[in-house]
Backbone bond lengths (Angstrom), bond angles and torsions (degrees), N, CA, C in turn:
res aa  C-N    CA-C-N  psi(-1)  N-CA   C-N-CA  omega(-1)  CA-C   N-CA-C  phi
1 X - - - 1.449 - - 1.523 109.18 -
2 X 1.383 139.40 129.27 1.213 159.97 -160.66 1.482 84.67 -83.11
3 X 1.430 144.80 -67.88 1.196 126.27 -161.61 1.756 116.63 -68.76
4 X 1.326 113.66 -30.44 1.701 114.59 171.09 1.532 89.75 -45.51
5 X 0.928 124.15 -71.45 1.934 135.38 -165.55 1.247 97.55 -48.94
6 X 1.267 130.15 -24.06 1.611 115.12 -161.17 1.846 91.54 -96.53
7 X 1.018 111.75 -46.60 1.726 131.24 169.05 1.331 118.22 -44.94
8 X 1.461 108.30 -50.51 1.257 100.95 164.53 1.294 125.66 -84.91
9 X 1.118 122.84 4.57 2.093 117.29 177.30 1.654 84.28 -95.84
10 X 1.038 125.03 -40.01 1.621 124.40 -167.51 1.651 92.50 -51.32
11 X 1.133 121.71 -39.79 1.269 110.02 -161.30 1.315 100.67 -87.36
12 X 1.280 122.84 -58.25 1.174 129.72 -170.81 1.455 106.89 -50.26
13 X 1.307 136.01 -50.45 1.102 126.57 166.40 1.532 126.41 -50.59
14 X 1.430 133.35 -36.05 1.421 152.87 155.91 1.130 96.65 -24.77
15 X 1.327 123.80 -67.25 1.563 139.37 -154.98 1.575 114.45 -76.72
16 X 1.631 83.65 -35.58 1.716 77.61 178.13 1.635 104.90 -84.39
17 X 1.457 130.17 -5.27 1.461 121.61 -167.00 1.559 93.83 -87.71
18 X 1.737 109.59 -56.29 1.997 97.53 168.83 1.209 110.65 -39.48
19 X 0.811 134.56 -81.88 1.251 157.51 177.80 2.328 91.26 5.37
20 X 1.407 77.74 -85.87 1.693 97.56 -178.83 1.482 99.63 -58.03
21 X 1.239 150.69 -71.69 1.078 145.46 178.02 2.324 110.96 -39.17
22 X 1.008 108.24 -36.27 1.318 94.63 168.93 1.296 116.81 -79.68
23 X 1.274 111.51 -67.05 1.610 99.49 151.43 1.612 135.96 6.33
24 X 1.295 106.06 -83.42 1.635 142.59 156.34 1.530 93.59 -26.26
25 X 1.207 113.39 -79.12 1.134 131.90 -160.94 1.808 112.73 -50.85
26 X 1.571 112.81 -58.31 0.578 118.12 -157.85 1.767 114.98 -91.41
27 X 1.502 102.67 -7.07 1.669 108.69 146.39 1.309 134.06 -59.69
28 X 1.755 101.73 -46.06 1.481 111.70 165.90 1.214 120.19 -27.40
29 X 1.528 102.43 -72.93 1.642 147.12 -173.91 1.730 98.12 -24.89
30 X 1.662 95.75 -65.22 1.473 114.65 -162.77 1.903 101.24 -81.44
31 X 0.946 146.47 1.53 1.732 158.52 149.47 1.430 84.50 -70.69
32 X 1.336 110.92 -93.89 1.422 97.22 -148.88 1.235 119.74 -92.42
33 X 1.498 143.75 29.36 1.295 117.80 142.93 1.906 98.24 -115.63
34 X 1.211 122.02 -16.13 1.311 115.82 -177.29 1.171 111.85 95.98
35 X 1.716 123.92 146.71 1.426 114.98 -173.00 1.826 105.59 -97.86
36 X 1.740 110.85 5.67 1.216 92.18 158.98 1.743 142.18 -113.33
37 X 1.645 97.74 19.36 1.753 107.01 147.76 1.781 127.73 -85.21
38 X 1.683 81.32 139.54 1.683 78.69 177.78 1.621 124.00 -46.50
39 X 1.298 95.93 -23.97 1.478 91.65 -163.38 1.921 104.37 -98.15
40 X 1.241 106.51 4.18 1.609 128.88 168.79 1.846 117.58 -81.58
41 X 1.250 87.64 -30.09 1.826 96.41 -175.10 1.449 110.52 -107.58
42 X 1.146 112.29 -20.93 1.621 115.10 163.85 1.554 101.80 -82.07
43 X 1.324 140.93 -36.26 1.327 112.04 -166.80 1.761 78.38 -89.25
44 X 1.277 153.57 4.39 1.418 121.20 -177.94 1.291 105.94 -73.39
45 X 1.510 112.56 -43.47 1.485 129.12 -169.91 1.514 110.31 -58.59
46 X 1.127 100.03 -30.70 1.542 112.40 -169.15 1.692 100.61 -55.80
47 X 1.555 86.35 -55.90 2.152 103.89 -154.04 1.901 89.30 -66.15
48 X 1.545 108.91 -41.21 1.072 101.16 167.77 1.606 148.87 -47.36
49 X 1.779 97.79 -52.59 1.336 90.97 167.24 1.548 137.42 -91.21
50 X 1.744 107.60 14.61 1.316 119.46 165.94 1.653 107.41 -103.29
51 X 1.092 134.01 -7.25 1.139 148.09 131.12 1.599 122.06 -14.38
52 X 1.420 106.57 -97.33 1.691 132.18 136.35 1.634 104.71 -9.20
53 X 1.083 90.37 -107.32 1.685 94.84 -168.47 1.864 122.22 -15.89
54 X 1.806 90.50 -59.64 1.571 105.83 -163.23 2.070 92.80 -47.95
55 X 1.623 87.18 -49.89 1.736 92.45 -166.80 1.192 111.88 -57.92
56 X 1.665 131.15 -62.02 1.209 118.79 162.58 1.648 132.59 -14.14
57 X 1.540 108.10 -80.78 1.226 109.32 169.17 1.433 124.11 -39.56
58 X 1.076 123.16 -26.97 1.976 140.60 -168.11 1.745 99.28 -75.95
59 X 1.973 106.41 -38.97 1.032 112.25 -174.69 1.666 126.57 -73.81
60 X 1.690 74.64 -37.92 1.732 93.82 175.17 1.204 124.98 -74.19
61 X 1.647 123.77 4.01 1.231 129.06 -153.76 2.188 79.05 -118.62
62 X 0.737 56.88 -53.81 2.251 75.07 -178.22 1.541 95.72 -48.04
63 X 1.260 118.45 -61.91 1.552 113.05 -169.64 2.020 100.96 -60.15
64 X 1.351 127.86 -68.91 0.931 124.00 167.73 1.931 123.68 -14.57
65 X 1.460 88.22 -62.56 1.837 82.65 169.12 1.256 119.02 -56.69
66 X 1.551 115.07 -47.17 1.150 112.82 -167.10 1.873 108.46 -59.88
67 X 1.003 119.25 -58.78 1.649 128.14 146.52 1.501 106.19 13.56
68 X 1.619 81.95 -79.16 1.877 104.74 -170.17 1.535 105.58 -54.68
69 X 0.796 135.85 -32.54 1.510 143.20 -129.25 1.338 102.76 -118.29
């Protein structure tokens, strides 16, 4: 089915843009506040573990289609 395929790049691409955007993000993060303020290592963890998660789930949603499919 052409739309499973279309569903699954949608995702797969999703995952790879968090993915790069936490990343992204989380270099920023570590330049400009530094990983040795408190308030530098809590937001790393932060970008990190919403990072994680979003992608995970993105992944787990991708494997499922693929399943289906």
């Amino acid at each position: 089915m052409i739309w499973d395929e279309v569903a699954f790049q949608i995702i797969h691409f999703t995952s790879l843009a968090f993915w790069l955007l936490s990343s992204q993000e989380f270099f920023r993060a570590f330049e400009e506040k530094g990983p040795k303020t408190k308030k530098g290592v809590s937001h790393l963890k932060l970008v990190l573990k919403v990072g994680n998660r979003v992608g995970n789930t993105l992944l787990t949603k991708e494997k499922r289609l693929r399943k289906i499919s």
